[in-house]
C-alpha positions as CSV (number, residue, x, y, z in Angstrom):
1,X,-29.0,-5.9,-8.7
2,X,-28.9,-4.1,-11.9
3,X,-26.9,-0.7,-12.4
4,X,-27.8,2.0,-14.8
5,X,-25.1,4.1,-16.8
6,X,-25.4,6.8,-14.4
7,X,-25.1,4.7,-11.1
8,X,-22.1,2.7,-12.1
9,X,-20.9,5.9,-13.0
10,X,-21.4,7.5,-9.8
11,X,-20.4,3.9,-7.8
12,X,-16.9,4.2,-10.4
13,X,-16.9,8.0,-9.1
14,X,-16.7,7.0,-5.7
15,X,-14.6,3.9,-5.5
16,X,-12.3,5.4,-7.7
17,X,-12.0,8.6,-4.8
18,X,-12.1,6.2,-2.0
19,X,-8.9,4.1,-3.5
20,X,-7.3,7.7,-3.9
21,X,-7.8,8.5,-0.2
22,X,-6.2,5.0,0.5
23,X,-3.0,5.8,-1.7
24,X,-2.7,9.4,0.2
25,X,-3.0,7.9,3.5
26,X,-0.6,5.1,2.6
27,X,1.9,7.1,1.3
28,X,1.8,9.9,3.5
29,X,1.9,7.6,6.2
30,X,5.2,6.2,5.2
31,X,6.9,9.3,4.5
32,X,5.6,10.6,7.6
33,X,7.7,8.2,10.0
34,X,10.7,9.3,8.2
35,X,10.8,12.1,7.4
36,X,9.0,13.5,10.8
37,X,8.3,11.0,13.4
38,X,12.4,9.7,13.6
39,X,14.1,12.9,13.2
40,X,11.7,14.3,16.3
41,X,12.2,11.5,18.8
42,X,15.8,10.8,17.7
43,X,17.5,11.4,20.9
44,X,14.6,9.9,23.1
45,X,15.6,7.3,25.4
46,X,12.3,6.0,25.1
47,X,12.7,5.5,21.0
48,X,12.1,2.0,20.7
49,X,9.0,2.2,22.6
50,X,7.5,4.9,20.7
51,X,8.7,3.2,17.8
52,X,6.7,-0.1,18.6
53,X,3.9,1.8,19.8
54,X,4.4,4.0,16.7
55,X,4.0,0.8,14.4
56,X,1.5,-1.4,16.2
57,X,-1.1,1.7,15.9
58,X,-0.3,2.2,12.1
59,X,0.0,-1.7,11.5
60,X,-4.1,-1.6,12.6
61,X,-4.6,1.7,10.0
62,X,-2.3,0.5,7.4
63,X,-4.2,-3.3,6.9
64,X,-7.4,-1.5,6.9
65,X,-6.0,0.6,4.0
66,X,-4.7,-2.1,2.3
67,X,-7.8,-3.9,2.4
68,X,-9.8,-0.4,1.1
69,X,-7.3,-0.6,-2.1
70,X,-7.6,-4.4,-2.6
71,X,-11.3,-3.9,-2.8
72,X,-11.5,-0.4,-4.7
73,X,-8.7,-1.4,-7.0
74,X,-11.1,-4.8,-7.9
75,X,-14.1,-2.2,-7.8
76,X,-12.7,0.0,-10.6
77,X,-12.1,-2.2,-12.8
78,X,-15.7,-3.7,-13.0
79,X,-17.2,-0.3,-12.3
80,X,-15.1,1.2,-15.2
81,X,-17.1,-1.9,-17.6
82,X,-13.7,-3.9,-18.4
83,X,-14.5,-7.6,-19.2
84,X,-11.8,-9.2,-17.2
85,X,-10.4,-12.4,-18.7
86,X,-7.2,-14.2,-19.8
87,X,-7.2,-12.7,-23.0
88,X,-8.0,-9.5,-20.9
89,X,-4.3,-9.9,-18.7
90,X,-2.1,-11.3,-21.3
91,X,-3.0,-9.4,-24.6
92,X,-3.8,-6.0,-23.7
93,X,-1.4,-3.5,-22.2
94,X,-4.1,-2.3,-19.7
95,X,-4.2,-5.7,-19.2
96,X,-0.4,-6.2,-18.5
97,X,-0.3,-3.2,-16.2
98,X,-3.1,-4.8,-14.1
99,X,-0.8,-7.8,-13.8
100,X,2.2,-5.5,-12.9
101,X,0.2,-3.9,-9.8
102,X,-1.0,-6.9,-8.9
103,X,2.6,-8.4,-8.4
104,X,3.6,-5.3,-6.7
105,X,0.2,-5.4,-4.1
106,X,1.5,-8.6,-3.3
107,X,4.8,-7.6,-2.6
108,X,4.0,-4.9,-0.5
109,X,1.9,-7.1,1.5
110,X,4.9,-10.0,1.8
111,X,7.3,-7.1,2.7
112,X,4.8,-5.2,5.1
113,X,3.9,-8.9,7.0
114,X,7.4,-10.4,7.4
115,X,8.2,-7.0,8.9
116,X,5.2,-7.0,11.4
117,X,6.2,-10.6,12.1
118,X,9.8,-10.3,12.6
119,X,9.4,-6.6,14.4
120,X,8.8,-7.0,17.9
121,X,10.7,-10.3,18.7
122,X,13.6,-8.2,16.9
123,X,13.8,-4.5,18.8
124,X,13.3,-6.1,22.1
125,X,16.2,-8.4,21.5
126,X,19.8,-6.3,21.8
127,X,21.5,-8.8,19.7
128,X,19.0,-8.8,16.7
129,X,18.1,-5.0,16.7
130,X,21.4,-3.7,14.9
131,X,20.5,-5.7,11.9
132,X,16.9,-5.7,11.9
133,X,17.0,-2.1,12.4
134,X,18.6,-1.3,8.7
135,X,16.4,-4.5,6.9
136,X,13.6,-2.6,8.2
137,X,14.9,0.9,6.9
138,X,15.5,-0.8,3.8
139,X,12.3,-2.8,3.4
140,X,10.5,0.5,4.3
141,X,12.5,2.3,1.8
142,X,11.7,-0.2,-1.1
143,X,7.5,-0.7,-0.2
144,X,7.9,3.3,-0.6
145,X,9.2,3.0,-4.5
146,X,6.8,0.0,-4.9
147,X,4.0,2.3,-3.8
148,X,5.3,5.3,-5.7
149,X,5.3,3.2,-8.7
150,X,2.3,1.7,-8.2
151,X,0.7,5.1,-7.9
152,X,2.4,6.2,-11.5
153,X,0.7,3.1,-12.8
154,X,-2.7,3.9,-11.6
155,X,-2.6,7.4,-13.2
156,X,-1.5,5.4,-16.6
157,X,-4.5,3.2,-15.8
158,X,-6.9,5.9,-15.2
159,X,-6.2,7.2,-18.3
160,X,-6.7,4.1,-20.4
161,X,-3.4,2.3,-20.2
């Protein structure tokens, strides 16, 4: 299928709003446990509950949105009419700051799927919940600066680099 100027410019338009509503829902999300969500039900004595049921529902949203980025982050840069090769990663500094997003994708997704993996076997056991309790405030803590930074790199990005 072959795209004129003004198509891939509307289809570049549009992936590169969708992949902004992803980054506003991630991140809103994530300061929205904190900063709102544990401070309401700190004193409930149903907290781990709400907690699990808390994450298993945003675990569902939180893939999908993952995947949305994954796809519109690939998207723009085709859309945008960057020819994507070695040369591409390792000499340009658009290039380099691909690379650096990339890492940090992955890293989110490693941190964001140990957690998921280790969560529930970990608040329903007494012995383990202490610790897992402040790795997982920590890991949430540091997927919110890799996202924060990975945001700051996408406005460099959508600016040229």
């Amino acid at each position: 299928m072959r795209f004129t100027f003004a198509a891939m410019n509307t289809w570049y338009y549009i992936s590169v709003w969708l992949h902004i509503i992803g980054v506003s829902f991630w991140l809103g999300s994530m300061l929205f446990l904190p900063l709102a969500l544990l401070p309401a039900i700190k004193n409930n004595p149903d907290r781990a509950n709400l907690m699990m049921e808390t994450g298993i529902k945003f675990r569902f949203y939180g893939y999908i949105t993952m995947a949305l980025l994954l796809i519109t982050g690939i998207a723009n840069i085709f859309l945008r009419g960057i020819k994507v090769s070695l040369d591409f990663f390792l000499e340009s500094s658009y290039g380099n700051l691909v690379i650096v997003k990339i890492i940090l994708f992955l890293s989110i997704l490693a941190i964001g799927f140990w957690h998921d993996v280790h969560a529930k076997k970990r608040l329903l056991s007494e012995v383990h919940n202490r610790r897992f309790k402040m790795v997982a405030r920590w890991s949430g803590r540091l997927m919110l600066l890799i996202s924060l930074a990975m945001a700051f790199i996408g406005v460099i990005l959508s600016r040229g680099g």
